[in-house]
N, C-alpha and C positions, 0 to 999 in steps of 0.2 A: 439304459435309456440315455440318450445324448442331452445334454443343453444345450440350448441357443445362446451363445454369448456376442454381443456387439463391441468390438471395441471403437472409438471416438475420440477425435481429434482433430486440430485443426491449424495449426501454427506448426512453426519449425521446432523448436523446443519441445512440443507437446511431440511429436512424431519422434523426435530423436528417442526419445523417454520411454513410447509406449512399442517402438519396435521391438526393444526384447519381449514386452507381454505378448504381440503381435507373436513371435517367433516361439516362446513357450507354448501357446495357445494353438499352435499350430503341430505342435510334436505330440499334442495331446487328442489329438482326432479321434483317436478309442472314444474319448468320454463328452467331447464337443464339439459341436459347430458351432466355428466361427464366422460371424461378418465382422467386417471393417468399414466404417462408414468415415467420412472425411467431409468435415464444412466448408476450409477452403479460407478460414479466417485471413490466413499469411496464404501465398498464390506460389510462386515461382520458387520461396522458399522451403515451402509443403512440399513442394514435386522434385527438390532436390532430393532429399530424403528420403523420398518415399522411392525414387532411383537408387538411393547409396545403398539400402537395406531390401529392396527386391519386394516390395510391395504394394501392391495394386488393392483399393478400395473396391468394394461390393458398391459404395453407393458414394456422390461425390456431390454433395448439393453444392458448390460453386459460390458461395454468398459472397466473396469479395466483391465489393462496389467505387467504381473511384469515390474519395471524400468521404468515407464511410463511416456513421457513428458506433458511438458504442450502442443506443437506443436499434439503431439499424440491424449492428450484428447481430443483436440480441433478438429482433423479430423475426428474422431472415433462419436464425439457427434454429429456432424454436417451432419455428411454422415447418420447416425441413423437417427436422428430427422426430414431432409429431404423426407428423403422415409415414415415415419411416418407421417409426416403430411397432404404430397401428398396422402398419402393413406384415410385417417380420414377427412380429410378438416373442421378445426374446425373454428368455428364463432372468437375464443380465445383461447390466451393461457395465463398463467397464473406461473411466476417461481419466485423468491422472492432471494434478496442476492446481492451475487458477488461473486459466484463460475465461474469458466470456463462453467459449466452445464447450469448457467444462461445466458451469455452474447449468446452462443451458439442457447438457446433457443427465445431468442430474436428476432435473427438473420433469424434465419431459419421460426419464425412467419411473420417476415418481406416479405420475401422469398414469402411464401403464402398466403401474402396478409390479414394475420389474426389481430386482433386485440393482443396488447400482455400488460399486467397489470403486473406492478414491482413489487413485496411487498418489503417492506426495504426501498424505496428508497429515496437519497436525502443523505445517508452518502457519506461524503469527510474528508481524511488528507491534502489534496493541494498537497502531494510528489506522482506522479504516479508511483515511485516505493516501497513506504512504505504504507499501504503495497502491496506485488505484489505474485500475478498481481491480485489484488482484488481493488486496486483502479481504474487501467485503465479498467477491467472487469465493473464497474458500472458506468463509466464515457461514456464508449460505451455502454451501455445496455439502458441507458437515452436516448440516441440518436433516438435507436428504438421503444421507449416505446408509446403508446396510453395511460394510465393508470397512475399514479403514485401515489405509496402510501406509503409515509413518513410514520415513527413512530412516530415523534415528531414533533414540529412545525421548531425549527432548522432545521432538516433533510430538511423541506419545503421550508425555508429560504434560501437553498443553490440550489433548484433548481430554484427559481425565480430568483436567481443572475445570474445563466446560461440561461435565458429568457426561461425557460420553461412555457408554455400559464398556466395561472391561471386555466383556467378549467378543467383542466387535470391533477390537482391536490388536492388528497387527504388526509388529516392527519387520521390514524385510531388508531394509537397506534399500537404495536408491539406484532404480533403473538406468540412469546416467550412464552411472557405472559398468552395468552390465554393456551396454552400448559404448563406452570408450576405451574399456580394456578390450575388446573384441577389436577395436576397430584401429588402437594404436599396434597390437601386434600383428598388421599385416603388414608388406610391404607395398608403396603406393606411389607409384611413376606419375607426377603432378602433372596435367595439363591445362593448370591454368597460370598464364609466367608472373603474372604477379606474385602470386605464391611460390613458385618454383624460385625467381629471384631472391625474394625475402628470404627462402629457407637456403639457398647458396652464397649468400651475404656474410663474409667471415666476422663482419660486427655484430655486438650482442641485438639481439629484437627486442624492443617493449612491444607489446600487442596490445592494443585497446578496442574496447567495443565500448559503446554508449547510444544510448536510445530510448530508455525508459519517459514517458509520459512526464513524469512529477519534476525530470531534468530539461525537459524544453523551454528554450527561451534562456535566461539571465544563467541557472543553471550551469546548460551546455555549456553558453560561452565562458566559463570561469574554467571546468574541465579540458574546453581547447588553450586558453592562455596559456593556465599551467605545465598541458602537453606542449607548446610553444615554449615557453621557459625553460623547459627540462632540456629538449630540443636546440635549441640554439644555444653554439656555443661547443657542444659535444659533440665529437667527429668521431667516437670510437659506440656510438648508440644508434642505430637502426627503429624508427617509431612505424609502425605498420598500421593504422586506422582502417579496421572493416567499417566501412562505411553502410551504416542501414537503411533499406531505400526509402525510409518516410522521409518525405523532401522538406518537412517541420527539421528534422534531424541536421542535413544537408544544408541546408540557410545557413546554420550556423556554425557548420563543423569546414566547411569550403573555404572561406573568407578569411577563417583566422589561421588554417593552418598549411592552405594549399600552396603557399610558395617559398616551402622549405625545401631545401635537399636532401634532408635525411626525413624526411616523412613522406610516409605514402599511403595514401588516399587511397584503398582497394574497395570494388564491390564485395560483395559478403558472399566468402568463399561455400562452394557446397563442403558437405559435411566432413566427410576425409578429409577432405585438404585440410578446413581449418581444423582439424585435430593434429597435423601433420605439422602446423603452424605452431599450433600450442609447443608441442615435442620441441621446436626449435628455439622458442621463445624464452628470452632469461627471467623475464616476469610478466604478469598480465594488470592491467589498469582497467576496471570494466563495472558496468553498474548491472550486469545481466546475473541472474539467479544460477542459472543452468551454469556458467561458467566457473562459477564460486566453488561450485560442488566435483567439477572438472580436472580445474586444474592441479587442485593439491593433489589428486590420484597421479600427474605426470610430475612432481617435486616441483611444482612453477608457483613460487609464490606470487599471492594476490591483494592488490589493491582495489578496493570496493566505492566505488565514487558514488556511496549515496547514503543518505543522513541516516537511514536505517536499513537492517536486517533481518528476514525471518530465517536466516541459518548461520545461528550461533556459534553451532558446531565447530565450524571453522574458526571464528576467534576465539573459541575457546581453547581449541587443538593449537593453536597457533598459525594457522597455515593462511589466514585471510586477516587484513586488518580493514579498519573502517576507517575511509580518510574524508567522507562527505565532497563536499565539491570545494572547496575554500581554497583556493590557488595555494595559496604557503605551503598549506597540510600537503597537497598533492606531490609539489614542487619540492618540500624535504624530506617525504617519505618516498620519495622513488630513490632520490638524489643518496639516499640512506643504502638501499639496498642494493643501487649501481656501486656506490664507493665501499662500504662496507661489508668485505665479507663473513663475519662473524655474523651480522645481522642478517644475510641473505641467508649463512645457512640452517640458522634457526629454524625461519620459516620454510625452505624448502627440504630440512631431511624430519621435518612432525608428521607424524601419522595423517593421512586422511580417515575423516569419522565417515564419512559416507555412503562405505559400503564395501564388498566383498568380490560381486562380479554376479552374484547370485539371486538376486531381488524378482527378480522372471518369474520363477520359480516357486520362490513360496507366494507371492502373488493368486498363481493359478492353482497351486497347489490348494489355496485356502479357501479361492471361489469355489472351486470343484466343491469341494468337503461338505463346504455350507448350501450348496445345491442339493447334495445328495440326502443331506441332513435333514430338506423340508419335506 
């Protein structure tokens, strides 16, 4: 007997993550069928992705709105994925994170009775507004979950302490992974020249991403000072800003740092590239989750520009540190690891906790089991 499995998602992160389950789930035809349904939360970033990795949605509800709330996403995702599932009746579903797309899809498995498997899960900051609304998104999504599947044994550790039943919990390592090591071992002819430039630049790169919600406003701009600080002054450092298209982001990242020579202002590379970006980058400066867990897989140490973290792992391992956004911290902990190489290579020859390559795998390996189990 085949199951019906749905997998769900809706941002760029969440698609990077869930194509390898997307791709185990598909080698596994013997035992199920799959859809892919996609909400469309992030638009032009989802469809990069979903081009790098060769997959096409079964169903594609669209809910991007200009000005769009989170009250919005959340009715638009929910009223979708409702008549979706009613219509499909899946044995499971299967959505991985703490986007709104997730918590949503949870919800709505509940709804019909489905079984529904977390990937990611078991990240906590303990603040349910830091960050937000992505911590209270996976602290309700646990609620609803049959499934769980940690990255790490930490992540694991935090759901036992919320009395989540032992059994219902899996460690597999982190999809990422699965998707970066696949995707750094190819070879990849850039066309897009901003990135082709950056990565032909014989000065070192800092790469930065910022974008997070809890950073807009006063935040940001302490993040661009700092990147301005670092910045001038140094002709032997290369700053590459993927600029994120929230124009909240842009107000503030444009003005303070757009008429420097050694920084550039790029739009946000599809998915290869920016992996291809990372590989050439001597370190990364970023407040993004998914990147954390990235980069130490390629030895690029990272700087985390946000008052908190729910993946420890890395500072523990050593391979990420916390710098918040406080100009000085930012401004001497780069300045550390450009001048320092004792320091630089600390954090870039420590292990990543992350994962394996293999997290796909037992993933589906476990839905199946627990399918066939009922």
């Amino acid at each position: 007997m085949k199951h019906k499995i749905i997998t769900v998602f809706g941002t760029r992160p969440d698609a990077i993550k869930m194509a390898p389950v997307v791709k185990a789930l598909q080698r596994r035809s013997d035992a199920c069928e799959l859809r892919v349904a996609v909400t469309g939360q992030h638009r032009e970033m989802l469809d990069q992705v979903l081009r790098a990795f060769d997959i096409v949605p079964d169903h594609d509800l669209a809910i991007m709105a200009p000005g769009q709330t989170l009250a919005g996403i959340t009715a638009r995702a929910m009223t979708g994925l409702d008549a979706y599932f009613a219509a499909e009746k899946p044995d499971a579903v299967i959505a991985q994170g703490d986007t709104t797309t997730t918590f949503v899809a949870a919800l709505a498995a509940f709804y019909h009775r489905a079984a529904f498997g977390h990937v990611e899960a078991g990240l906590r900051t303990g603040n349910k507004f830091d960050p937000f609304p992505e911590e209270m998104n996976r602290l309700l999504t646990t609620r609803l979950t049959t499934l769980h599947f940690p990255p790490t044994q930490e992540a694991a550790e935090n759901l036992r302490a919320e009395k989540v039943a032992e059994e219902t919990i899996v460690v597999t390592g982190n999809t990422v992974i699965d998707a970066l090591l696949a995707t750094a071992a190819k070879e990849h002819a850039a066309d897009d020249p901003a990135v082709s430039e950056a990565i032909a630049d014989p000065r070192r790169v800092i790469l930065v991403t910022a974008h997070r919600r809890e950073n807009w406003g006063e935040p940001m701009a302490r993040i661009c000072r700092a990147i301005r600080d670092v910045a001038t002054g140094r002709e032997d450092v290369l700053v590459v800003f993927s600029l994120h298209r929230n124009p909240v982001v842009r107000e503030t990242v444009v003005p303070i740092l757009g008429d420097l020579p050694n920084v550039r202002l790029i739009e946000p590379p599809d998915y290869v590239p920016f992996v291809k970006l990372m590989q050439k980058a001597t370190l990364i400066l970023t407040d993004s989750g998914g990147v954390q867990e990235e980069a130490p897989s390629l030895a690029k140490p990272v700087l985390v520009m946000r008052e908190t973290t729910e993946r420890p792992e890395g500072l523990t391992a050593g391979v990420t540190r916390l710098v918040g956004t406080d100009i000085a911290t930012i401004v001497r902990e780069t300045n550390t690891l450009l001048d320092d190489p004792a320091a630089y290579d600390r954090m870039a020859r420590s292990v990543s906790p992350y994962g394996d390559g293999h997290a796909a795998d037992r993933i589906v390996d476990s839905m199946l089991a627990y399918l066939r189990s009922r």
